[in-house]
C-alpha angles and dihedrals in degrees: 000000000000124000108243105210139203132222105280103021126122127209133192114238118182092024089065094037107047114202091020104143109144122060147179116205101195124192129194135183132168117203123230124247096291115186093183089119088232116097115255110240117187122191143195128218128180118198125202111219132193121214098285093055101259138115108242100208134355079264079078098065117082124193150122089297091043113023102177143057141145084063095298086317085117127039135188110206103200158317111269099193092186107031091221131168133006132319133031117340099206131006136204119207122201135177104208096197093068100042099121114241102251087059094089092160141036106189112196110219136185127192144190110239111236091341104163100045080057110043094240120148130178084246078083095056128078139191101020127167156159125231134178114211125185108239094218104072096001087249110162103228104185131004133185120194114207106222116155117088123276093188095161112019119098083193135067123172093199096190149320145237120223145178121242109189100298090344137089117215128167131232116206094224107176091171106157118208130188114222095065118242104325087069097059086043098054084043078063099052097265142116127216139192 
């Protein structure tokens, strides 16, 4: 059964779940009635960090444009452009045991494409979440429902895996930023476009 977390809580991963090596991080989102006349494009993002926080290159910086880093340790499987149905819109997969060593954190991030040009807000989404799933078995492991209002931020970095000691454990992080994507990128020592 899978651990249902809160803003703020940690949970060891691999500790709990000895051999787990392959994972899906799955996130979901559906988006509220939006009469703007422009389609509503949510997108996940996944950045590599060393141990000060920081990406150390672009290679860092996985997404629908460039869906793999640590080496293929960490693959993004897609773009969703609707969000629509069931089930997560857009998954992650990662093998931990080849994560190099100077990766100490993967952040989950999603994004609203082109949000402010278009006056969108996750104050306009409903039901996202994160969830780690084991890939053998496809037995989810840990979930966290974000469930507060974003009712400005174009931004949300939903939660983060992270290395303790020999171990992998998740935050559930929920933290909401205004500027879109290029504010949490530039937060992790890079510069988009």
């Amino acid at each position: 059964m899978a651990i249902s977390l809160s803003k703020g809580q940690k949970v060891d991963l691999t500790k709990t779940n000895p051999g787990l090596n392959k994972v899906i991080v799955g996130l979901g989102w559906d988006t509220n009635k939006y009469d703007g006349g422009n389609d509503f494009d949510l997108d996940s993002s996944v950045f590599l960090l060393d141990s000060t926080g920081r990406c150390a290159s672009s290679a860092d910086f996985v997404f629908y444009n460039q869906t793999e880093g640590a080496g293929g340790a960490v693959v993004h499987t897609g773009d969703n452009r609707t969000g629509e149905g069931s089930g997560d819109d857009e998954q992650v997969k990662i093998s931990l045991n080849d994560v190099p060593a100077n990766i100490s954190k993967i952040s989950f991030v999603i994004t609203i494409h082109e949000g402010e040009a278009r006056n969108q807000n996750f104050g306009q989404v409903s039901n996202a979440y994160v969830r780690v799933v084991n890939e053998d078995g496809n037995e989810e492991l840990i979930r966290y429902d974000l469930s507060e209002d974003f009712s400005i931020e174009t931004a949300l970095i939903t939660g983060e895996l992270y290395r303790h000691g020999t171990e992998w454990k998740f935050s559930a992080v929920g933290s909401g930023y205004q500027g879109g994507l290029a504010r949490i990128a530039t937060d992790y020592g890079l510069e988009i476009g």
